[in-house]
Structures are given as structure tokens and as C-alpha cells.
C-alpha positions as CSV (number, residue, x, y, z in Angstrom):
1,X,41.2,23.0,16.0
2,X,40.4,21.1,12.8
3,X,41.2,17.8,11.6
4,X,42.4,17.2,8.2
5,X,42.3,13.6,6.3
6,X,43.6,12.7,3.5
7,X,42.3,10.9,0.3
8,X,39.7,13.2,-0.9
9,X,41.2,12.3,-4.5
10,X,41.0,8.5,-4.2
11,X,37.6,9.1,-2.7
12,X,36.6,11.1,-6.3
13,X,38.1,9.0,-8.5
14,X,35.8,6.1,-6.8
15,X,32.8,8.5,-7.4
16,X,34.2,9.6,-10.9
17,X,31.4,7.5,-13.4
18,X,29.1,9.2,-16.3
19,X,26.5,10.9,-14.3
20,X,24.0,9.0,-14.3
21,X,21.1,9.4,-11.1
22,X,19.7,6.3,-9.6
23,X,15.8,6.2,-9.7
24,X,14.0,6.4,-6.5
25,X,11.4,3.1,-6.6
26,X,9.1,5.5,-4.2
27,X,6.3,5.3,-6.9
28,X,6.2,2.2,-7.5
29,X,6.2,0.8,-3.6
30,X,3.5,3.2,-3.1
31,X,1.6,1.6,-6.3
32,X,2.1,-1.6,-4.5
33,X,0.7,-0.3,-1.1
34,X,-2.4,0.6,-2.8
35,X,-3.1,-2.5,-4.7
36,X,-2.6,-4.4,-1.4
37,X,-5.3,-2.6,0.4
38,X,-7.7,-2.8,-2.6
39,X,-6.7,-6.3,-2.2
40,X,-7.9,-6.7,1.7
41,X,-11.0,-4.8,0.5
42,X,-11.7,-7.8,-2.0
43,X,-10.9,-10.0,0.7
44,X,-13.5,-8.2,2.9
45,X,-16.3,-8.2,-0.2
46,X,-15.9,-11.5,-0.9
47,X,-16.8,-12.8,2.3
48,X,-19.5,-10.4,3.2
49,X,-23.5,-11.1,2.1
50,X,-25.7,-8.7,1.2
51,X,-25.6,-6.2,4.3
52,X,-29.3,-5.2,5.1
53,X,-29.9,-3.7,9.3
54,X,-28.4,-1.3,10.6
55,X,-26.1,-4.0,12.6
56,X,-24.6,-5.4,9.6
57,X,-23.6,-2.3,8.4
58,X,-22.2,-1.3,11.8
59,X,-20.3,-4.6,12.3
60,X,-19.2,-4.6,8.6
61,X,-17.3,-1.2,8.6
62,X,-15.8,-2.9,11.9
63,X,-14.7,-5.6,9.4
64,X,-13.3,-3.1,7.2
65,X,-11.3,-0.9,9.7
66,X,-10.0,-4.2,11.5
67,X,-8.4,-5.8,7.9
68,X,-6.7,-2.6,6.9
69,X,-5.4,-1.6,10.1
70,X,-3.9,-5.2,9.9
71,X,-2.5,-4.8,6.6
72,X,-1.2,-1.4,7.4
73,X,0.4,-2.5,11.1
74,X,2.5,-5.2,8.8
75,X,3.7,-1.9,6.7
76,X,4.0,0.0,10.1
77,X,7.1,-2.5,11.2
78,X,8.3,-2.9,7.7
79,X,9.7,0.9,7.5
80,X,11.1,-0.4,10.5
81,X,13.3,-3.1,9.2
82,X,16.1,-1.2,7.8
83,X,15.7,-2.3,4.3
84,X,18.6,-1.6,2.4
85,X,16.5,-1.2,-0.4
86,X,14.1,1.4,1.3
87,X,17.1,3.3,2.9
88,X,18.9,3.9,0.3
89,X,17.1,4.2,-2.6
90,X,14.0,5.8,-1.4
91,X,15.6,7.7,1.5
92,X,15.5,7.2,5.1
93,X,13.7,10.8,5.9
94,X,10.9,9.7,3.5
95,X,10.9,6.0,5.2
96,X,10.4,7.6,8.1
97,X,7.6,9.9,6.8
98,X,6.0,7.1,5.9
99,X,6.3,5.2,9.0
100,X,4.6,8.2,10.9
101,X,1.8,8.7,8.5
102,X,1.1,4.7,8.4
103,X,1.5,4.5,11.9
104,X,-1.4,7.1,12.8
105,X,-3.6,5.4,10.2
106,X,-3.3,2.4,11.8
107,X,-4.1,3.9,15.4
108,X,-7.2,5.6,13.7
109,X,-8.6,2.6,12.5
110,X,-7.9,0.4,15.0
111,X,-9.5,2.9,17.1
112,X,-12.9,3.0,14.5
113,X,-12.4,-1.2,14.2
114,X,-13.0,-1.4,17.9
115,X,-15.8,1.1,19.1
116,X,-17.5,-0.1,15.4
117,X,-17.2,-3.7,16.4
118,X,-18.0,-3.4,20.3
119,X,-21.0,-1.2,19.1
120,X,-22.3,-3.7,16.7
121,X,-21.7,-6.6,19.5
122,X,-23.7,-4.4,21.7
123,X,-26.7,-4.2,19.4
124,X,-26.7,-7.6,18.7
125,X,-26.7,-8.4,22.6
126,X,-29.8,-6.1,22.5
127,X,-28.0,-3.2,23.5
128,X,-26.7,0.1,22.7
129,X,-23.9,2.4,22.4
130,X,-23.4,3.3,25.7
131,X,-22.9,-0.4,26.8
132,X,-19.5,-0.4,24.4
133,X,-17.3,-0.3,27.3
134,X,-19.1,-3.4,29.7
135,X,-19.5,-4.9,25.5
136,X,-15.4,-4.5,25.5
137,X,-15.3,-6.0,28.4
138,X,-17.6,-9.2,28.0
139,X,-15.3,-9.9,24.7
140,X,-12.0,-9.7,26.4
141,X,-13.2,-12.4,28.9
142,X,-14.7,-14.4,26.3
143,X,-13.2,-14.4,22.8
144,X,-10.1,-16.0,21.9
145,X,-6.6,-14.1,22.0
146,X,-9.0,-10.6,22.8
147,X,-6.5,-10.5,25.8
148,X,-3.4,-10.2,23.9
149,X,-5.1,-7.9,21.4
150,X,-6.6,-5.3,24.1
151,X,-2.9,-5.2,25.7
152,X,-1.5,-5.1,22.2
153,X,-4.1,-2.3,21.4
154,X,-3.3,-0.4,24.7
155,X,0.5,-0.6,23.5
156,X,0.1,0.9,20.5
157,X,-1.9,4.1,22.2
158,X,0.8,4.4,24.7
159,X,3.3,4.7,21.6
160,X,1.6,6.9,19.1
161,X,0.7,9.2,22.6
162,X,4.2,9.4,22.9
163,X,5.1,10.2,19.3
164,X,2.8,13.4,19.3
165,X,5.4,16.4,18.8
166,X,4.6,18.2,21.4
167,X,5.1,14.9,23.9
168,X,7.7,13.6,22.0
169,X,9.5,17.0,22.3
170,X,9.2,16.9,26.4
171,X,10.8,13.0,26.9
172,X,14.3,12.2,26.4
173,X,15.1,10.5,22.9
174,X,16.2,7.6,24.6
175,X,12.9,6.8,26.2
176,X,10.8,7.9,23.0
177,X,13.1,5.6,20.9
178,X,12.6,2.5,23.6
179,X,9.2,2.7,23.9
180,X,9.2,3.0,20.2
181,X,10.7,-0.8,19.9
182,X,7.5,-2.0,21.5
183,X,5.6,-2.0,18.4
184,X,7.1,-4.9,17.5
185,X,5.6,-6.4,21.0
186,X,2.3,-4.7,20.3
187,X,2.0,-6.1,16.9
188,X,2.6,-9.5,18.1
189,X,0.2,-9.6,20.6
190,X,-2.8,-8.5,17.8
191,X,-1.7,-10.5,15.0
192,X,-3.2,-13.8,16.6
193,X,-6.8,-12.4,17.3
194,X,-6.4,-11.5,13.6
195,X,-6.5,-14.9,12.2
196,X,-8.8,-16.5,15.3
197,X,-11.8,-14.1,15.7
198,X,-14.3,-13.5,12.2
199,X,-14.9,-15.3,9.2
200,X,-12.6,-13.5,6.8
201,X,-9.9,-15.5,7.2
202,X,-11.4,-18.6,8.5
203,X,-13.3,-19.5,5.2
204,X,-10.3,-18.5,3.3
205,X,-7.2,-20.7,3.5
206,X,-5.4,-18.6,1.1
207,X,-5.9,-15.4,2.4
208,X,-4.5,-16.7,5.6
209,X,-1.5,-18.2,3.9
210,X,-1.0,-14.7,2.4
211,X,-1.2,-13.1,6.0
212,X,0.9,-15.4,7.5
213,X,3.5,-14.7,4.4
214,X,2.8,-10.9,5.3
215,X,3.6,-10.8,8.7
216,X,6.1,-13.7,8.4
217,X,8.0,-11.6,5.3
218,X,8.1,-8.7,7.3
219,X,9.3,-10.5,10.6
220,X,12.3,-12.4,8.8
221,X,13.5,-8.7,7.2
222,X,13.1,-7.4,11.0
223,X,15.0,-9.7,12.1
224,X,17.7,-9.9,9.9
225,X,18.5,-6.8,8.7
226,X,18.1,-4.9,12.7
227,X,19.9,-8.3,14.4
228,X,22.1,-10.4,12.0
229,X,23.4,-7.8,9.7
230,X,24.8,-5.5,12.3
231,X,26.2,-8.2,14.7
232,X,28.1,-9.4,11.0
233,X,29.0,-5.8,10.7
234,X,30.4,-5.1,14.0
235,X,32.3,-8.6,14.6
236,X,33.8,-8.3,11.1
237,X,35.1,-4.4,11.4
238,X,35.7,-4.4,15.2
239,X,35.1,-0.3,15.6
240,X,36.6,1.9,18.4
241,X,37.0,5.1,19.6
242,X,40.6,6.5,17.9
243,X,40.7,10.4,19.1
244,X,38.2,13.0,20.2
245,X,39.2,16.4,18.8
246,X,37.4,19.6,19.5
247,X,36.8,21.4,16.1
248,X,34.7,24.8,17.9
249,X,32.9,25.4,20.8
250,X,30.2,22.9,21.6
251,X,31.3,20.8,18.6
252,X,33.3,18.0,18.7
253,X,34.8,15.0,15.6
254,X,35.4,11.5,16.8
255,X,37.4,9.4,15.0
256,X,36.5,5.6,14.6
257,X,39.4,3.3,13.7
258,X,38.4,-0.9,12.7
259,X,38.7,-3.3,10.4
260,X,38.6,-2.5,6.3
261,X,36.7,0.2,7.1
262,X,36.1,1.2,3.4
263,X,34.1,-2.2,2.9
264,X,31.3,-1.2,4.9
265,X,29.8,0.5,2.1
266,X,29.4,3.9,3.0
267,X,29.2,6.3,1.0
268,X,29.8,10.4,1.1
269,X,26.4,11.9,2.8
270,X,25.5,8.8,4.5
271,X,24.8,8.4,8.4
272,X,25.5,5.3,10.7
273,X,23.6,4.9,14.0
274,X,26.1,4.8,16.5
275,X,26.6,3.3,20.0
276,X,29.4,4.0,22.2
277,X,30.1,0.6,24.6
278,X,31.0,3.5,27.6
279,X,29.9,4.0,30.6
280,X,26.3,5.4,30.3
281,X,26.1,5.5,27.0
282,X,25.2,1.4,26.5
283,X,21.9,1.9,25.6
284,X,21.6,4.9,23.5
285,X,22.1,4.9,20.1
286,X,22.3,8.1,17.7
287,X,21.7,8.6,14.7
288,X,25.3,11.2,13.4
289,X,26.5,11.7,9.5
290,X,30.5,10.6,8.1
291,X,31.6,14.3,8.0
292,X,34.5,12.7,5.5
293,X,34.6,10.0,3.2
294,X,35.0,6.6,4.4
295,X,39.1,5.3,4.4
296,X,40.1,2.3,4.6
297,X,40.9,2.4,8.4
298,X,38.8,5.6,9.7
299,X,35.4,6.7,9.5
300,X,34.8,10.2,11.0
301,X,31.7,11.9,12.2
302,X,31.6,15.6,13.9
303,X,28.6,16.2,16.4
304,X,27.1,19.5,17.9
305,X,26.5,19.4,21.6
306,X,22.9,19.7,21.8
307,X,21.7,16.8,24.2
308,X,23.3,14.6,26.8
309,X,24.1,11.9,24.5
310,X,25.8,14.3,22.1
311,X,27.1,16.5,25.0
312,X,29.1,12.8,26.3
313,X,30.9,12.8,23.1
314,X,33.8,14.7,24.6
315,X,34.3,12.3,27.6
316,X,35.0,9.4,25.4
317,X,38.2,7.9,25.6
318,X,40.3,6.7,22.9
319,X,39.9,2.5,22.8
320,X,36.5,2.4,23.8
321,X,34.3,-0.1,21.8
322,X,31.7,1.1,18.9
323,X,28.6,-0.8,17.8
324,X,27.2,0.5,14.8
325,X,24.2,0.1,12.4
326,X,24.1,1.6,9.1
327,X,25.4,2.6,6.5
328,X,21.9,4.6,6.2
329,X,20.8,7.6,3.7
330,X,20.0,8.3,0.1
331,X,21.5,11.8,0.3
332,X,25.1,10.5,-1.9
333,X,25.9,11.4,-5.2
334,X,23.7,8.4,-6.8
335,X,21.1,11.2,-6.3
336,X,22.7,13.5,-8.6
337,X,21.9,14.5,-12.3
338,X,23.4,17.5,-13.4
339,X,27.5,18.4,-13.6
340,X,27.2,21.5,-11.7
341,X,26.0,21.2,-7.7
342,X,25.1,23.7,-5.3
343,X,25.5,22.4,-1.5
344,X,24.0,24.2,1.2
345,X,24.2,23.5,5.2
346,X,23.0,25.2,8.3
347,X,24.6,24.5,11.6
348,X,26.0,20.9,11.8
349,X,24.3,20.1,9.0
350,X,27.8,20.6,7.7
351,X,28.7,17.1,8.2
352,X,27.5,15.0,5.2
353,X,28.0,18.5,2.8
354,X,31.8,18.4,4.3
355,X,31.7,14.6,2.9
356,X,30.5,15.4,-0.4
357,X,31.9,18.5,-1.0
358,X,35.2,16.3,-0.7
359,X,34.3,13.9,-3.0
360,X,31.5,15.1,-5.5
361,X,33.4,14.8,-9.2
362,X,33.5,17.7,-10.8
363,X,35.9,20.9,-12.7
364,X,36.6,24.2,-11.4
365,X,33.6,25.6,-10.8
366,X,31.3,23.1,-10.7
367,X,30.9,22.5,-7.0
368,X,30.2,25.5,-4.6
369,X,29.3,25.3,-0.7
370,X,27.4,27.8,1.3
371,X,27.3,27.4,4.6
372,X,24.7,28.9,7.3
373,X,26.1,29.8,10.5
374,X,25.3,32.1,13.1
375,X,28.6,33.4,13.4
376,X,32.1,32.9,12.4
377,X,33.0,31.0,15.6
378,X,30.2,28.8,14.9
379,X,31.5,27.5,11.2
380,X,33.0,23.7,12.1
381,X,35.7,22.7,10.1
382,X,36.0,25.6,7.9
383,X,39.7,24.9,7.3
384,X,39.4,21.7,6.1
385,X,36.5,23.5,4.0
386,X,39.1,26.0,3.2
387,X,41.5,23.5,1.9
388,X,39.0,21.3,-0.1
389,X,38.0,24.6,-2.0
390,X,41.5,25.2,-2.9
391,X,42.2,22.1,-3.8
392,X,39.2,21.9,-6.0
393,X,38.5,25.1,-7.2
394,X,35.3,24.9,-6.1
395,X,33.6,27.9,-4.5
396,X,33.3,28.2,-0.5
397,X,30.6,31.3,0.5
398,X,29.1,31.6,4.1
399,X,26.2,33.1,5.4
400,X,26.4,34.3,9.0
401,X,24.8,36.9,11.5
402,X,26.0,40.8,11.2
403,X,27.1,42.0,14.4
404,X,23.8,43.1,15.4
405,X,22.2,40.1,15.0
406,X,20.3,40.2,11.8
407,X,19.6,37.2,9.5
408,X,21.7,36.8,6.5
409,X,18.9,36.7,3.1
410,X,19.5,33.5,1.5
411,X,15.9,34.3,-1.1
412,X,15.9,33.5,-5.0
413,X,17.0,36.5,-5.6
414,X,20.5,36.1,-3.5
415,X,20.7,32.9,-4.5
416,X,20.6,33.9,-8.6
417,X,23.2,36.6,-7.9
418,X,25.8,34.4,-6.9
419,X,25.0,31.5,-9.4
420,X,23.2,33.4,-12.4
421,X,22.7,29.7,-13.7
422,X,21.7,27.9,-10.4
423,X,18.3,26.6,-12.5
424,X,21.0,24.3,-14.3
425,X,22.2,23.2,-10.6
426,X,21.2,20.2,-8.2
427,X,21.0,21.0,-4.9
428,X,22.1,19.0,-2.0
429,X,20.5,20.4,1.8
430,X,20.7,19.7,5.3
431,X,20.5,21.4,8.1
432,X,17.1,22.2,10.9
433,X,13.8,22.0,9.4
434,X,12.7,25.9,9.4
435,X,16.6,26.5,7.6
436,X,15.8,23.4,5.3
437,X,12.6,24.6,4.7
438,X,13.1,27.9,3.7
439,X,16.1,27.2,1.5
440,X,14.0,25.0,-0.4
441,X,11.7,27.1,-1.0
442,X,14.4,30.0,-2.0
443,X,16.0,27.2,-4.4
444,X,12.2,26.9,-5.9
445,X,12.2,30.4,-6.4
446,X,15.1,30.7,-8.1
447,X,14.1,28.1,-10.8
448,X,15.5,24.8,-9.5
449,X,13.0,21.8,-10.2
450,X,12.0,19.8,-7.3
451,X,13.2,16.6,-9.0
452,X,16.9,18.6,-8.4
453,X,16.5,19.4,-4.5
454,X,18.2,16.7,-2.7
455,X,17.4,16.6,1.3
456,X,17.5,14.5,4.1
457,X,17.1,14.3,8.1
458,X,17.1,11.4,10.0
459,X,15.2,11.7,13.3
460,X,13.4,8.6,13.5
């Protein structure tokens, strides 16, 4: 069964502008990033006298790894905050990208910070590297905060150990996701032995003003945008469970009725993170795409069974109570820049194409759809699809298994057969990561800048 709503020509006509594609600021926050770490180096060279033994130098690059792990564990929970900015301009994939790659920096050299500076505590004591551990030790009992930083340290190992693919592919999301939230405890715990243990910030006032502005920047977005703005959100659109329909086999829509609805935001391609006030299903929150535009009293989103959060879906009853965070996503039609759009989805990576291929402005022509499926049975709300094409005149194709199995070709080649001008396309994609990946690289082929490949997962 399939569930058609209507408005997909109010929805365009709010989308309907000179096309005109919003900049990502992606360069220029990484720009940033840099010049703050060339700014904890100064901070580090400043302070520092000529280094001459062996010690020095050994306690030194301590100094070093210990100031940008700092500055980079501030960054860490940052591209945790939610930041409208971040997530929607720069993309909540690459966010989280980011977030990863920051987060094993940080465990690398808070690793190096601690056997560098234990080792050159050792040698100082007369000792050597084999005395790091009983070294460790001595500190922990006798340097101020070192408590609170070893458990802090020990947190953040338990957390990037559990963020390792292969691990984090063996544990239920829900526990990888809760341990997750301790970073915010672990980074607590180290910030103090930051400011209290060393020179570098006790013979510079300012510097420790601009920590404490750092950390306290980064705590006051934390807190606000992952506490305040979604309470205000939820108390002011009161969300529930209106219908559960089953579109195909293993996939199911639920429809979520509130409050102005159409005020939250959204936009076609984004995602919310959604949690379902039933019984066992409290404490897990998901991450699931609109699969239509937002109205004014019903959001939609359409989920593939594929875990037991998603597999619960079905059971929910109409009235039951939704807490949402979000909107979230860069994947909308701010991204786009040329009149003529080629979508393409794999699996239920149909949801947020469904939502644009509703909405994006465009003539006849302008707007085609391919859809990857592994068969016919398997292509979710291809009536609506149907319908939308018709409407439009936008082209619908699909790409499914032949009977025996074998793997539809979606190369450059196909892909310039069926649009002889898809270099003069953009390209929206979503769908698994070997799919996505392969697509791009078919769209690449085919002559379709990078600038013009817009794609998006949401995991973290």
C-alpha cells in the first residue's frame, strides 16, 4: 500500500527562487581550525626556553601533544553540538567526518602527551622508560586533578575502542550511541588538569581566558542547541504518532501529526532524529529522512526494517508521543546550481529523493529519478513516484535485479545513454555506502564535476 499527500505544488512554489546555491563555509572553518592550532603552538613556543637534554626535549613534545589534544578535544564536542550552522550549511555527513577524524587525533596524542610526559617525569626522577607505568602512577597520587584526568583519559579509550568499525559494527547502536554521550563526561574530567598542572597557562592569564572562552563557547552551544532548542521544539509542536501504513514488505511510513508543523523549518531532503515515547523505545533515538515535504500538520518519514529499533516501527500505535531533534541535513535544494537534476537512490535511500523529487522546481524534463532496487517488490512508494512523474513530467527509470540475479550497470556509459547531457546535470545521491560510492564514481565518469555531486548519510 502507498500513501499519497497532497501539496507537492505549494511545496514548489515555496522552493520556486532564481537558482542560486548556498556556499558551503567548509573552507573557511577549516582555515580557522588550522590557525587555532598554529595558535596553541605559539602558545607552547612562547613559554618554552631554549630546550638543551634529552629530557627537555622529551617533556617538551609532551607539552606539545598535551595543548593540541586540548584544543582538538574542545573541537571534538563542538561537531557535537548540533550547530545549525555546521548542519546545514556544511552538511551533517561531513560534520560527522570530521568528528571521527578529530576524535582519533585527539586519542593519538593524548596517548603520545602521556607516555612523552610520564617518560620525561621518569628521567627526571632518575629513571627510565620502563618505570612509565609506577611514574603514572606516582603522578595520579600526587598532582592536582591527575585523578580526574586519568579517569577522563580511560573514558575516552573506552569510547574511541568502541567506535572502531569492526567493534562498532558488533554492539547495538543504542549502546555505541550512549557510550558515545560520555565524551562530554570525559572532557570534563581533563579540562581541569589542563589549566592546573604546567606553566603554559599559569604564566599566561590570557591564554587561560581564551581556554576558558574555548571550552566555555563550546559548552553553552552544547547545551543549548542539544537541550533548550529541542525541549522549545517539542513543547511548541506537540508531535505524535497519526497512522502506521505498510508501503512493501519490511518497509513501513509513519505519519507524525502536531502543531504548525510547516514552522519547524524543514526542508525537502532533510532528516529529524526521532524518539518514539513507547514502550521500549524511550531511550533510542534514530536518525530517519521526511520522505515528503513538510505540511502544515504532517511530517512523514518511511523506514526499512533493518534493526530492532526500525523493526518496532510497525507496533506503534496511533497517539503515541514523539520527541524529536532536527531539522538536520544539507542535502535540500539550497545545494543546487544547475536547472536540470539527476536524483538517484538505492534502497530506502528513496526517502529524502521522494521529498525532493516532489518539490525540486523545475519544467518537463528537467527532473529525472532512478531508483536502485533489488527487485520490483522492493521499490517503496513507487506510486506516489508514479504520480509525482506524471504530474511533473519529470522522468521515473529504475534499476533492479534480472531474474537471475545479476546487477543492473549503472557506469558512465549507462548513465550518458539515458541523459546524453548529464555533464550539464547536479546530482543528488543517497543510498548504502558501496551503492553511493560507486554511483559517484559512475557520475564522475560521465563528466559531472564534483562541485555537482550532492550526498549525504547520517550515521553518527
Amino acid at each position: 500500500m502507498t500513501t499519497t499527500l497532497a501539496g507537492g505544488r505549494a511545496a514548489r512554489r515555496q522552493t520556486m527562487r532564481r537558482i542560486r546555491p548556498r556556499r558551503s563555509p567548509a573552507t573557511v572553518l577549516l582555515l580557522a581550525v588550522w590557525a587555532g592550532a598554529v595558535g596553541v603552538l605559539y602558545l607552547w613556543w612562547h613559554n618554552t626556553p631554549s630546550v638543551a637534554d634529552d629530557n627537555s626535549k622529551i617533556l617538551n613534545a609532551g607539552r606539545i601533544t598535551g595543548l593540541l589534544a586540548g584544543y582538538l578535544m574542545a573541537l571534538v564536542v563542538l561537531q557535537m553540538a548540533r550547530v545549525p550552522a555546521l548542519e546545514r550549511r556544511v552538511g551533517s555527513d561531513r560534520v560527522a567526518r570530521w568528528h571521527a577524524m578529530s576524535g582519533r587525533y585527539t586519542l593519538c596524542l593524548t596517548l603520545a602527551h602521556v607516555v612523552l610526559i610520564m617518560w620525561g617525569y621518569a628521567l627526571q626522577a632518575g629513571k627510565g622508560f620502563g618505570d612509565i607505568v609506577q611514574q603514572t602512577i606516582d603522578s595520579i597520587n600526587q598532582l592536582p586533578d591527575m585523578g580526574k584526568a586519568a579517569i577522563g583519559t580511560g573514558l575516552l579509550f573506552l569510547i574511541g575502542l568502541m567506535s572502531i568499525g569492526g567493534v562498532r559494527r558488533r554492539i547495538p547502536y543504542d549502546t555505541w550511541y550512549h557510550v558515545h554521550l560520555m565524551t562530554y563526561a570525559a572532557v570534563f574530567l581533563t579540562f581541569w588538569h589542563q589549566l592546573t598542572t604546567g606553566n603554559d597557562f599559569a604564566v599566561e592569564p590570557v591564554a587561560k581566558t581564551v581556554w576558558y572562552a574555548l571550552y566555555g563557547s563550546v559548552t553553552a552551544l552544547v547545551i543549548w542547541y542539544r537541550i533548550f532548542t529541542p525541549i522549545r521544539l517539542n513543547l511548541r509542536h506537540r508531535m505524535y504518532v497519526e497512522a502506521v501504513i505498510e508501503e512493501t514488505p519490511g518497509v513501513v511510513s509513519v505519519l507524525i501529526g502536531g502543531r504548525k508543523l510547516h514552522r519547524m523549518g524543514a526542508e525537502a531532503g532533510q532528516f529529524f532524529r526521532w524518539r518514539f515515547l513507547a514502550p521500549g523505545m524511550r531511550f533510542s533515538s534514530h536518525p530517519y529522512s521526511l520522505s515528503a515535504a513538510p505540511r502544515p500538520g504532517m511530517l512523514r518519514i518511511t523506514v526499512k526494517a533493518i534493526g530492532d529499533h526500525s523493526e518496532r516501527l510497525r507496533e506503534l500505535v496511533p497517539g503515541t508521543k514523539v520527541w524529536a531533534e532536527g531539522p538536520y541535513g544539507a542535502l535540500t535544494a539550497q545545494r543546487r546550481s544547475r536547472g536540470k537534476v539527476l536524483l538517484v537512490a538505492g534502497g530506502v535511500g528513496i526517502t529524502p529523493m521522494r521529498a525532493l523529487f516532489e518539490t525540486l522546481p523545475g519544467a518537463a524534463g528537467d527532473i529525472t529519478l532512478l531508483y536502485r532496487a533489488n527487485s520490483t517488490q522492493d521499490l517503496a512508494l513507487w506510486d506516489e513516484l508514479a504520480a509525482i512523474a506524471d504530474e511533473r513530467g519529470a522522468r521515473l527509470m529504475y534499476a533492479v535485479n534480472s531474474p537471475d540475479g545479476e546487477r543492473p550497470d549503472i557506469s558512465a556509459d549507462t548513465l550518458r545513454r539515458k541523459l546524453p547531457d548529464i555533464d550539464k546535470h547536479d546530482a543528488f545521491l543517497c543510498g548504502p555506502p558501496g551503492f553511493a560510492q560507486g554511483v559517484y564514481d559512475a557520475l564522475r565518469g560521465a563528466g559531472v564535476p564534483a562541485r555537482r555531486i550532492h550526498h549525504e548519510s547520517f550515521e553518527m
